[in-house]
C-alpha positions in Angstrom: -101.0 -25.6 13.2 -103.7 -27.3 11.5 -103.4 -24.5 8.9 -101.0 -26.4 7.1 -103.9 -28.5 5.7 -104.8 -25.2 3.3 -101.4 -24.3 2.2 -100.9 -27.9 1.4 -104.0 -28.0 -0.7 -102.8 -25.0 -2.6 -98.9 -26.5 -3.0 -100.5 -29.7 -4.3 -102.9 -27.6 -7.1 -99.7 -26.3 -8.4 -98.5 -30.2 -9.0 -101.3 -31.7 -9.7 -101.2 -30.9 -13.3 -97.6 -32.2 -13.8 -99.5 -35.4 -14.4 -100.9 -34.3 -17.5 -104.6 -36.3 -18.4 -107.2 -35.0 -16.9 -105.8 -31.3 -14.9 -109.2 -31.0 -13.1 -109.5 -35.1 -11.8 -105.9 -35.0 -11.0 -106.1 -32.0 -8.8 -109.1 -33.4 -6.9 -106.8 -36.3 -6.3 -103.5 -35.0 -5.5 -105.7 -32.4 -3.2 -107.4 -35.4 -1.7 -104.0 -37.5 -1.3 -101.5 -34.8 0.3 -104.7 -33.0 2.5 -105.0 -36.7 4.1 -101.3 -37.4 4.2 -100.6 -33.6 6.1 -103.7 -34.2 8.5 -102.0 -37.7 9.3 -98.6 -36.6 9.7 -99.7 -33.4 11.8 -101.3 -35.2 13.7 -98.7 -37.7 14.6 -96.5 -34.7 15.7 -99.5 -32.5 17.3 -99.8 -35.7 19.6 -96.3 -35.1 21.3 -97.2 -31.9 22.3 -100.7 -31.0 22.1 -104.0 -32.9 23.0 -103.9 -37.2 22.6 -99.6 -38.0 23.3 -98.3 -40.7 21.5 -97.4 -43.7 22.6 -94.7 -44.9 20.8 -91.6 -43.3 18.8 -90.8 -44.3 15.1 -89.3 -47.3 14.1 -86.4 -46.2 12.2 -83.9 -43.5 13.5 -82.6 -40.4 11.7 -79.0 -39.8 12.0 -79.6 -36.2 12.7 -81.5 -37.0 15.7 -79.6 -36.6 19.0 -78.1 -39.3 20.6 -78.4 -39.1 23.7 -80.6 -37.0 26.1 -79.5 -35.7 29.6 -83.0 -35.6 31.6 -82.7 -34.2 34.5 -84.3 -37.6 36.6 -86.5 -35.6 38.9 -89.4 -33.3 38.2 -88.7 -29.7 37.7 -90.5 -27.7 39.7 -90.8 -24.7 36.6 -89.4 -24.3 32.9 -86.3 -24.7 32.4 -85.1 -23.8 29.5 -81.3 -24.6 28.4 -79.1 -23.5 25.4 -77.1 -26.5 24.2 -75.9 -24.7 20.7 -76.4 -21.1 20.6 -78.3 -20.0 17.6 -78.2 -16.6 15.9 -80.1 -13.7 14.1 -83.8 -12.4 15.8 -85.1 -13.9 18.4 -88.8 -15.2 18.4 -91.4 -13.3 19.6 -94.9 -13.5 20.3 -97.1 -14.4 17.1 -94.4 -15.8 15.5 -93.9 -19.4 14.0 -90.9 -21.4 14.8 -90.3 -24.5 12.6 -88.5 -27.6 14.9 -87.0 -30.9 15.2 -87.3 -32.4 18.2 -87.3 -35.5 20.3 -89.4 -36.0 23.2 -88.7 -37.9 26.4 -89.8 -38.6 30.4 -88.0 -36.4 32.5 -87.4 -39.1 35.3 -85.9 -41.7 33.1 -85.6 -40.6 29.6 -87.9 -42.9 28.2 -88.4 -42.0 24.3 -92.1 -40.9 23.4 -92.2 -38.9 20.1 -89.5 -37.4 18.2 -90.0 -35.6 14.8 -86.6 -36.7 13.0 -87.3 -40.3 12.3 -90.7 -38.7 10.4 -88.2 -36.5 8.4 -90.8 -33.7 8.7 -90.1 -30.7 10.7 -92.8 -29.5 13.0 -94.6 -25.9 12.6 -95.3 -24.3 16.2 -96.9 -21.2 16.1 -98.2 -18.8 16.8 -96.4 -18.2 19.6 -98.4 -17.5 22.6 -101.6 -19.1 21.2 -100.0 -22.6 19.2 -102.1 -25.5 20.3 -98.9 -27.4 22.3 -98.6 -27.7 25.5 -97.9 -24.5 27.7 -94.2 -25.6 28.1 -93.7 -25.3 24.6 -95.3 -22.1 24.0 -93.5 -20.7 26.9 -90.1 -22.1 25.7 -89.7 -21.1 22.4 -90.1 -17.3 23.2 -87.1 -15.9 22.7 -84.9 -18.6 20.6 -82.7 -18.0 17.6 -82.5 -20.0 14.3 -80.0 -22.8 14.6 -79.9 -23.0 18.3 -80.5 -26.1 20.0 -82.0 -26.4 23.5 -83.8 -28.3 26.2 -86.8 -27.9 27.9 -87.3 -29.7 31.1 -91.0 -29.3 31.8 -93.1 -29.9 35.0 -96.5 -31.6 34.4 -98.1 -28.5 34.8 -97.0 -27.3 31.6 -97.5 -30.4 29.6 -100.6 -32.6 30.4 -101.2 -32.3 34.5 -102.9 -34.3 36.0 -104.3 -36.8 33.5 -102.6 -39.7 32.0 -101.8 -39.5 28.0 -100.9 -43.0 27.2 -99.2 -45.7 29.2 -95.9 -43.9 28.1 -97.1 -40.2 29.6 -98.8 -41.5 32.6 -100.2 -38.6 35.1 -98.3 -35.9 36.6 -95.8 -36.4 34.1 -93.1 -33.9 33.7 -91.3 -34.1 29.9 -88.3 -33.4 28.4 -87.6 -32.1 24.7 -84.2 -31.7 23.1 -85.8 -29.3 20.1 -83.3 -27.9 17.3 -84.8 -24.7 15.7 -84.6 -24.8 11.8 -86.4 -21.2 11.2 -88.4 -18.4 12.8 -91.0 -17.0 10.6 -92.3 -13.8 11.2 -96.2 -13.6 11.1 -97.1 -12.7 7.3 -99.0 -9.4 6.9 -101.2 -9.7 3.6 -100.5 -6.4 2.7 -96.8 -7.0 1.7 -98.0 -9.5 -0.9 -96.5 -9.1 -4.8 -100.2 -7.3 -6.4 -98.1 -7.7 -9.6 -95.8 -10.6 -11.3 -93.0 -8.0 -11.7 -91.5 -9.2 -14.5 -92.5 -8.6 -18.6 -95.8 -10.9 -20.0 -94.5 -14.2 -21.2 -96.0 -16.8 -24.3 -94.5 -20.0 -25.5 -91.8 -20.0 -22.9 -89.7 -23.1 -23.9 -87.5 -22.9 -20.6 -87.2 -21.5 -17.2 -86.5 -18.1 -16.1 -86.4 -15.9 -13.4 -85.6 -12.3 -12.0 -84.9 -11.1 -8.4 -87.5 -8.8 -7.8 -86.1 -8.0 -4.0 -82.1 -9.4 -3.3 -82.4 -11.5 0.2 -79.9 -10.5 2.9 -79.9 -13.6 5.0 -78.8 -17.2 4.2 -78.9 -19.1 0.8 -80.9 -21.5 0.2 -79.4 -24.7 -1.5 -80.4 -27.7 -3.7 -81.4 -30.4 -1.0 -82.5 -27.7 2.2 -85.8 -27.0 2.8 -87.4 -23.6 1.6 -89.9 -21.7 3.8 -91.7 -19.5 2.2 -95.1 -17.6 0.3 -95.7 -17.7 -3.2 -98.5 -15.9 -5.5 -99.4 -17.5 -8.9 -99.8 -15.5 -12.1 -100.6 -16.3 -15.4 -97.6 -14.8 -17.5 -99.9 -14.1 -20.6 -102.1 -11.2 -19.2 -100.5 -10.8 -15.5 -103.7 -11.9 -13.4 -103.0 -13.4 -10.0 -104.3 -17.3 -9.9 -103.5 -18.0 -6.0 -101.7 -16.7 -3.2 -100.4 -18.2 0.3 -100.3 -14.8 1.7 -103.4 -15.5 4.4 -101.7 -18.9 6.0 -98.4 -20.4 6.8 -95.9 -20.5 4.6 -95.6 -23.0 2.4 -92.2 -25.7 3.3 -91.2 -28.1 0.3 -87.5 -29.6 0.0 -85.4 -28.5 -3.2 -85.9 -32.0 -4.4 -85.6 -33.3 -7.7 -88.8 -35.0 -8.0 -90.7 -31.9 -6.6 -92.6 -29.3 -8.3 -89.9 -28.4 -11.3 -90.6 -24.6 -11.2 -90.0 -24.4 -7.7 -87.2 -26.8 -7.0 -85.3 -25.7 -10.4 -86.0 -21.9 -9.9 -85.6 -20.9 -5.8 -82.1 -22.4 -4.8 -79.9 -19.1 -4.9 -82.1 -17.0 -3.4 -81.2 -15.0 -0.4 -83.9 -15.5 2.8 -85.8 -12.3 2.5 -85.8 -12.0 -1.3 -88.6 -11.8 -3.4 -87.9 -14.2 -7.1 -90.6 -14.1 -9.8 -90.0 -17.2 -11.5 -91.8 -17.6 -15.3 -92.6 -21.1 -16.1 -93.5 -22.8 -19.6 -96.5 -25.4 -19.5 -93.6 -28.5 -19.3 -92.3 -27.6 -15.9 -95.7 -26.2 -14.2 -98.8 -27.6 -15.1 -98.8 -29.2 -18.0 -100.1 -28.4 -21.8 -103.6 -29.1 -20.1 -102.9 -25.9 -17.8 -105.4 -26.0 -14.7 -108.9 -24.9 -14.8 -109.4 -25.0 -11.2 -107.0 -22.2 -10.1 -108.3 -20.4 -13.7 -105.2 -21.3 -15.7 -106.0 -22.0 -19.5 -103.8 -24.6 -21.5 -100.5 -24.0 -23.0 -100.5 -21.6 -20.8 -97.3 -20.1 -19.1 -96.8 -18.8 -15.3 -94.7 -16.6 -12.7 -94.4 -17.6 -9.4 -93.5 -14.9 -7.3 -91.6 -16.4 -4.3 -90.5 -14.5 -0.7 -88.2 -16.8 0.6 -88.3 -16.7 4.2 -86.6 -18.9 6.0 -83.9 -22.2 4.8 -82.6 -25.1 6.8 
């Protein structure tokens, strides 16, 4: 999971140049700034399920959280895993990474310890099988479809054993999670990455474009969901690649008005499993500057080529 630190680092050289003085100093910052802001909040959320628990939940509450938890008020004995809203499509496998909300309480009297909602940033397990959670978890979430809701009622065994995590998860501590499932993201294999932008060479592009390379079968994503999904940069002039997230995680932004224009103005519509090349003039990528650190002259244009993979 602490991948996400990379990914983020590349999403954030793509905005750093929207700021427009300096392209190279305002990268270094906007690296700096969202790297320390993804390390903190993965790190809140790796405590709930991973090594150091955390001891208290958020202050504010999200209305999508759920109400009302039905622990089971003894320890279970093994994993129990229940199906409160069926989902539908695959179901995960090993190696795969499932994105979650989830809120996380003590089995014997649903006291509240970590939930991800109030955060309003959904939490990447995976891979499957290997993600550093607890063993409940990575048990758990075999076999789960996107949309489904479910419990997991987990003996100490499978979460932290014997030793005490906080004063909230004290020893020998069996936990309950009421997780909702927002996408399943099949491990990415480099060798399906766009080599080429697809699309004819662009210069002095004076508004947004784009072209689907490959239509998506599955949902569509909307203005205000959240897009999973890898991207490679190229310059539009001459068609060389600048960057690709084809080697991590996907990337997961919101298709929010104040994100990266390209992005946010050029993905909604697209089916999950399509492939969009997206060309860009300077004004809604990275500025007149352009951005010498990825290798992008000024007044420069660019394609994005985008494989959406997952929406919630």
């Amino acid at each position: 999971m602490r991948r996400i630190i990379p990914i983020l680092v590349t999403l954030s050289l793509l905005g750093a140049a929207c700021a427009g003085s300096d392209p190279e100093a305002a990268a270094d910052t906007a690296v700096e700034d969202l790297v320390d802001d993804a390390a903190d909040s993965a790190a809140v959320a790796d405590d709930a399920v991973s090594d150091d628990a955390n001891e208290s939940a958020p202050v504010s509450t999200s209305p999508d959280k759920p109400a009302d938890v039905a622990f089971p008020g003894e320890a279970p004995e093994e994993l129990e895993v229940n199906v409160l809203i069926p989902g539908d499509g695959p179901e995960s496998e090993l190696g795969d990474t499932v994105i979650v909300d989830y809120i996380g309480v003590r089995s014997l009297d649903g006291v509240e310890f970590d939930n991800s909602y109030d955060r309003g940033m959904p939490f990447a397990v995976g891979p499957l099988g290997e993600a550093q959670v607890i063993a409940g978890w990575n048990d758990g979430l075999i076999g789960v479809q996107a949309g489904a809701q479910l419990q997991l009622d987990i003996p100490s065994k499978l979460a932290y054993g014997e030793a005490a995590r906080s004063e909230t998860i004290r020893e020998n501590e069996p936990l309950t999670f009421v997780i909702d499932i927002r996408s399943i993201i099949k491990p990415p294999d480099p060798a399906d990455a766009p080599t080429e932008s697809g699309v004819e060479t662009s210069e002095g592009a004076t508004e947004l474009s784009f072209e689907d390379l490959i239509e998506g079968d599955g949902g569509v994503l909307e203005e205000g969901q959240t897009a999973v999904f890898h991207l490679v940069l190229f310059r539009a002039d001459n068609g060389v690649e600048l960057d690709s997230t084809w080697t991590d995680e996907p990337i997961q932004i919101p298709m929010d008005p104040t994100g990266f224009p390209a992005l946010v103005q050029g993905m909604p519509g697209m089916g999950v499993g399509g492939r969009r090349a997206i060309t860009a003039p300077p004004s809604l990528a990275f500025g007149d500057e352009g951005n010498p650190t990825i290798g992008l002259p000024a007044d420069t244009d660019v394609v994005i080529v985008v494989d959406l993979v997952g929406a919630y």
